[in-house]
N, C-alpha and C positions, 0 to 999 in steps of 0.2 A: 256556394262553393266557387264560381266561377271568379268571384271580386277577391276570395282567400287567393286563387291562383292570379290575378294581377297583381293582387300587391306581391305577391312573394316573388314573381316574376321581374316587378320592378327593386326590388331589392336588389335582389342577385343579381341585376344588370348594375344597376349605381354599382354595387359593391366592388365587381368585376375590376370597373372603372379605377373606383378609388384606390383600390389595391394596386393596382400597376401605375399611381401617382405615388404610393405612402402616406396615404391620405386616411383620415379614421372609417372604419367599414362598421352594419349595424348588425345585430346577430340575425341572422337565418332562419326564415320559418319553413317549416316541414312541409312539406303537401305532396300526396301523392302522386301528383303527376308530374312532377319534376322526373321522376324515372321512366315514365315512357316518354317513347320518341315523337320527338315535335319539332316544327320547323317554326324558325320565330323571325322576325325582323325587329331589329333596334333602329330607334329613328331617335338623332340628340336634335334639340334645339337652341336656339339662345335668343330670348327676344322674339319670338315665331318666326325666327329666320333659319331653314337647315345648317346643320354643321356638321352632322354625317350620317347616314343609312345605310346598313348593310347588314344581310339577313340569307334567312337558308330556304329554301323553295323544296323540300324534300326533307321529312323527319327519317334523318339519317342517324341520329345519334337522341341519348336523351336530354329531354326537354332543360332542364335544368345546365346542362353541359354548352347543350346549341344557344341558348339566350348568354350566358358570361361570352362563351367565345364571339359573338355575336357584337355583344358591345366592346368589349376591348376592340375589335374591328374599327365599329362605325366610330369610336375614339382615337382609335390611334392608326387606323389603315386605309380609311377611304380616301383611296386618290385624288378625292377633288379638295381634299380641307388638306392644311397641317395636323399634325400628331394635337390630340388635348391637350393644353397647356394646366398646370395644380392652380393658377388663378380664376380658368376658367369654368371649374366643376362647380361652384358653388350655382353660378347663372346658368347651368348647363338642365335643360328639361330633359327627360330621359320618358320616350313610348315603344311599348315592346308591344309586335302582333304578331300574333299567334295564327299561323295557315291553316286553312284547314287544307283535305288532297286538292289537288288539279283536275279540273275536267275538263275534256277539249271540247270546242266549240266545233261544230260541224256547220258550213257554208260553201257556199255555192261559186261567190266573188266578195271582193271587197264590198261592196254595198251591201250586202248580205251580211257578212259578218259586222259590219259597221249596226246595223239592228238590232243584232243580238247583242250588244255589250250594254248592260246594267250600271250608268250614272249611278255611283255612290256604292254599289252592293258589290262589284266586280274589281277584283286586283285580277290582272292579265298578262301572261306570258308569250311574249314573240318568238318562235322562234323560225330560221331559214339559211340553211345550209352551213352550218354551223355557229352563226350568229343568234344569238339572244339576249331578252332585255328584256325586264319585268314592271310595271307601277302596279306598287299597293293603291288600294280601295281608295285611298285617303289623296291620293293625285286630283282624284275627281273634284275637291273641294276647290280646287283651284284650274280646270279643265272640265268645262260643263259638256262639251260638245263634243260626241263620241268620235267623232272625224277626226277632230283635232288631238283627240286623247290617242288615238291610232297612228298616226303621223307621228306625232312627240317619240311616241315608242319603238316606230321603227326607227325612228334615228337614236336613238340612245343603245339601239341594239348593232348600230352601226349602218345603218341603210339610208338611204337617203327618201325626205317625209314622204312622196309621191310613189315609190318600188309597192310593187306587187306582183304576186308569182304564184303561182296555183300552187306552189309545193310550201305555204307560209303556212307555218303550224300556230292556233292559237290555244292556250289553255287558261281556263280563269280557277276563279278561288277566292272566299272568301274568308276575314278575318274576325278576329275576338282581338279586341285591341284596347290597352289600359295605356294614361300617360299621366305621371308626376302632375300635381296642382299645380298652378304657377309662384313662383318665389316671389316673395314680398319685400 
């Protein structure tokens, strides 16, 4: 059941997509967990270079709802790329993860919590004083070193790599994550 709910999952994200180019879309498989609430992250690629991410941390809405809205995002609204170009979908890879809830981590100091975090198993949320900033699981593949996986992310969250402050919240989470074959 899990791999029925990826592929249908990666459907509805391409499709999302290609509807908001005018591009041909594929019909829709059913699954029941499209209607409950789920939080998802779309992540496009081209070439295994990113081209955009952006996703929901919180099953606010139903599953099927958060993943379309989700990828129209990471295609057409993540601030660091331009909008998807209709040349570009066909090269475009397309991985939807699936959150599971947040648990926080409980520590003492940075070095403490720098022990606790889970190379490869742990997506992590920063957050401190109204600032936050998240890496999925899948960061790790390219940041082995929990330090530095910590650092990266206070700065993405707006802090500078070194800041620390006994009121930093952290919460992790782990995914279920499907991605397109690669194009031939």
């Amino acid at each position: 059941m899990p791999d029925d709910l990826g592929s249908a999952l990666l459907i509805l994200a391409r499709n999302a997509i290609a509807a908001e180019l005018g591009a041909p879309t594929r019909p829709e498989p059913a699954h029941p967990a499209l209607e409950e609430r789920g939080a998802t992250f779309v992540t496009l690629t081209q070439e295994g270079h990113l081209r955009g991410c952006i996703g929901s941390l919180e099953p606010n809405r139903p599953l099927g709802v958060d993943v379309r809205s989700n990828a129209r995002a990471a295609a057409f609204g993540d601030p660091r790329f331009s909008p998807l170009r209709p040349s570009e979908l066909q090269r475009t890879r397309i991985e939807v993860s699936l959150l599971s809830p947040a648990m926080p981590i409980y520590f003492r100091d940075e070095p403490d919590a720098v022990a606790q975090l889970r190379p490869g198993v742990d997506g992590v949320i920063l957050e401190w004083d109204g600032k936050r900033g998240t890496f999925l699981p899948q960061v790790w593949e390219n940041l082995h070193e929990p330090q530095l996986f910590l650092n990266l992310l206070k700065q993405k969250a707006g802090l500078p790599a070194d800041f620390w402050d006994s009121d930093v919240r952290l919460d992790r989470y782990e995914v279920q994550k499907w991605k397109e074959p690669p194009k031939i």
